[in-house]
N, C-alpha and C positions, 0 to 999 in steps of 0.2 A: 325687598325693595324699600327706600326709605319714602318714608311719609312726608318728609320737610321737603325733598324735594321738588315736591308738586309747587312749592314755594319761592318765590324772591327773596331771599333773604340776608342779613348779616348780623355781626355777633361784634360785640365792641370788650375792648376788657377783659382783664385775666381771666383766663380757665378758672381757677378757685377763688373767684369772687363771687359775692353773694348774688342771686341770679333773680335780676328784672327779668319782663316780658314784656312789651309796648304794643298796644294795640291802637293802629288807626281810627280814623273815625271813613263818613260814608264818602266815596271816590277819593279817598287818602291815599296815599300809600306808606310803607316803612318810613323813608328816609323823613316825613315829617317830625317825626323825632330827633334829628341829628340834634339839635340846640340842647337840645333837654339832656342828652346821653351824652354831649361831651362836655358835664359838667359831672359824669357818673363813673367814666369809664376807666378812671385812671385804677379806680380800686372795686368798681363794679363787674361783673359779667351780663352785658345786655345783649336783648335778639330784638330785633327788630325786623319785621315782614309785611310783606302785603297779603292783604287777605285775602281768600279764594275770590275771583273775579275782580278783582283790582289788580294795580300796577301790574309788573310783570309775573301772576303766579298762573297757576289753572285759573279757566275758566267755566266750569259745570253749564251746564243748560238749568240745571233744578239745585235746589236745596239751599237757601241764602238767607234763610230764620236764624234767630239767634243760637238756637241748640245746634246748629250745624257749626256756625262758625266757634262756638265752645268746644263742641266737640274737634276740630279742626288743632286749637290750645292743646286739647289733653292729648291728643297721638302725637303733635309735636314734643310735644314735654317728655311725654312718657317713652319716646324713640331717645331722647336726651339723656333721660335717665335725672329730671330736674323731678325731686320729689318734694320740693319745698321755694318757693318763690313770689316775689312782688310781682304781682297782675299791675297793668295800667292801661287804662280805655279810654277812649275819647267817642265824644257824642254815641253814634251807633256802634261804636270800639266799644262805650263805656256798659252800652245795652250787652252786649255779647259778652264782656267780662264778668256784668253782674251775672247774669245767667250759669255762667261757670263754677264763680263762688257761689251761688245756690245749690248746686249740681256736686259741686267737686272742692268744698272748703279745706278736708285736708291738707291741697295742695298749698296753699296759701300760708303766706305770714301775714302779708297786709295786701290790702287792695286800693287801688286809685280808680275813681269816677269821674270825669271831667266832663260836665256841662250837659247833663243829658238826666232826664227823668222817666218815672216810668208810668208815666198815662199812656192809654189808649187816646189813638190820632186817625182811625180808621181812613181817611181821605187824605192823608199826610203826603201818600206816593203820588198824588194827582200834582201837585208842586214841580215835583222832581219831575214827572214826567212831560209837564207843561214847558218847561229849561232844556230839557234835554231834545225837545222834537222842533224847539224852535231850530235847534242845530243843523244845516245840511249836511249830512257827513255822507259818503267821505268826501274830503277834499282833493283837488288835484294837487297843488301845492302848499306846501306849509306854511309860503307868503298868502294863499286866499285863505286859509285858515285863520292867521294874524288878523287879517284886514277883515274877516268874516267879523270876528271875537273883538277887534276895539274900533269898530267900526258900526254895524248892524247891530251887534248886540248890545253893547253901553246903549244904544238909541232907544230900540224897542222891548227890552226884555225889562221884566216887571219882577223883582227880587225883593227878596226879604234884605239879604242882607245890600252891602254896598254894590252897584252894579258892576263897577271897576276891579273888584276884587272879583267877586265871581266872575267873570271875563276874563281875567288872571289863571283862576284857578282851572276853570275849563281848558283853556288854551295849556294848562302845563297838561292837562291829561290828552292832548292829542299826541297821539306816534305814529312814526310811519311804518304804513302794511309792505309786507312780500313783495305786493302788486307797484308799490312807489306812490300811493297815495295816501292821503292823511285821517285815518281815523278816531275814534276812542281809545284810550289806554286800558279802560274797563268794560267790564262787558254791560253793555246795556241794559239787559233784562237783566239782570244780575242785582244793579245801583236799585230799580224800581220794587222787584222783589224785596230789597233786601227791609228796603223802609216799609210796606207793605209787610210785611210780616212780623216787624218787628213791635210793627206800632197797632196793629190788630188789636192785641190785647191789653191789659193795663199789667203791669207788674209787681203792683203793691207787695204780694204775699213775698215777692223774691226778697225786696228789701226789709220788712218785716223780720223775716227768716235767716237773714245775714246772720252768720255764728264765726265772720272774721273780719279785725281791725278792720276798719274802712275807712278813707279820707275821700269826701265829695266836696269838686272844687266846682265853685261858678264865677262865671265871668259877668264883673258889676253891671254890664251893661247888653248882656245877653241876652237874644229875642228867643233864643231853642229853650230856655230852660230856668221859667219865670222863679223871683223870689218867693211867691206863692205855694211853690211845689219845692223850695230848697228849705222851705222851714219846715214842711212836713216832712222829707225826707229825713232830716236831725231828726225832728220829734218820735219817728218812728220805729228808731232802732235807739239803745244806746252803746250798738259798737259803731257807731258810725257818728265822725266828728264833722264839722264844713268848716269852707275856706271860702269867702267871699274875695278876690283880686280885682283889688282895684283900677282902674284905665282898660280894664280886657274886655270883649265880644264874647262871641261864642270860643272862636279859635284861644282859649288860653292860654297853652303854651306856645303859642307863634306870636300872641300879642304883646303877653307879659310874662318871656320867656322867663327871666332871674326869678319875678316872682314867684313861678309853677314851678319852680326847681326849686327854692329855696322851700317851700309846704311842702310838699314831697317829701325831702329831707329830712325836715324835722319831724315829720308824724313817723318815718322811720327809724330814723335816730340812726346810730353806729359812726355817725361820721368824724 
């Protein structure tokens, strides 16, 4: 029985090109990479998926910690038969790839970490869960959803980031149930675990212990993943290079797609 299939997924790019893997960040899905992969695809082989509990893959009731969704990478990989490949992660993407390269560096040529550090944030999930229960779900229609999300929510919801975007982003992860009514895309308990677990512990020793290429990107203007904690990261390893991109948020490669493709690139070379 295949493993990937538990998964949503697609594959961009020759069969015998060198083989990315993209990983989301938290209520992502795959297709947030399409920018970035069709500037790869012509001579690349990429996959791109949603993660257990996001967009359209399995759902679990339990297991949403880093080592799960790593381990989720290595049986897809290993059903592939990709024994050598570019990891790429984003925020809780980029916790769950570093975790892998800790675990599983052989596999790897080079790795991407995009906007995401590894302190402990033990009260981190209480955020997410605060955003997520202002939400009345489900909806009866997908016009009260709209109207719920740029309506109610731009008013009274109290965000990190811009309110409008997050209203955006939420409103894309509503889909319609069985039943004809409007729910989450993701599983719920799923998103709050997954930050809950991940951000439990700190993960100094994983980046410490990195023993492949690594390129850690942050966005200039990013509230997830202060300059504070990206000069330590540099200082901590020397396989691992940074990339400061200028005009980006957290989101960098949505913000400053050219730019996150072009570092990429070049910390890879081959092109």
């Amino acid at each position: 029985m295949s493993y990937l299939n538990n998964f949503y997924h697609q594959f961009y790019g020759p069969e015998d090109g060198r083989k990315w893997v993209f990983v989301h960040g938290l209520m992502g899905y795959g297709q947030n990479w399409r920018r970035i992969i069709a500037d790869l695809e012509k001579t690349e082989r990429c996959l791109a998926f949603d993660q257990r509990g996001h967009g359209r893959s399995f759902q679990p009731t339990s297991g949403y910690g880093p080592e799960d969704y790593a381990d989720d990478i290595k049986m897809i990989v290993d059903e592939l038969g990709w024994d050598k490949f570019i990891l790429v992660g984003h925020s809780m993407g980029g916790r769950n790839v570093l975790n892998f390269a800790s675990r599983f560096p052989e596999y790897l040529s080079h790795l991407v970490v995009e906007d995401i550090g590894p302190e402990a944030a033990p009260n981190a999930h209480e955020y997410y869960e605060y955003l997520l229960n202002l939400v009345p779900v489900p909806f009866a229609t997908r016009e009260d959803a709209k109207r719920f999300f740029f309506e109610d929510f731009v008013k009274n919801a109290k965000t990190r980031e811009n309110v409008q975007v997050m209203a955006n982003f939420f409103y894309s992860n509503m889909a319609e149930q069985p039943n004809g009514t409007i729910n989450w895309r993701f599983a719920k308990n799923g998103i709050v675990e997954s930050v809950r677990a991940g951000r439990e512990d700190e993960r100094w020793h994983e980046v410490e212990g990195l023993k492949v290429p690594t390129l850690w990107v942050r966005g200039e203007n990013s509230k997830e993943f202060s300059r504070e904690s990206f000069k330590r990261v540099l200082a901590s390893n020397s396989m691992i290079k940074g990339v400061e991109i200028p005009g980006a948020g957290h989101w960098v490669h949505s913000d400053q797609a050219e730019a996150f493709g072009a570092a990429i690139k070049a910390f890879v070379g081959g092109f």
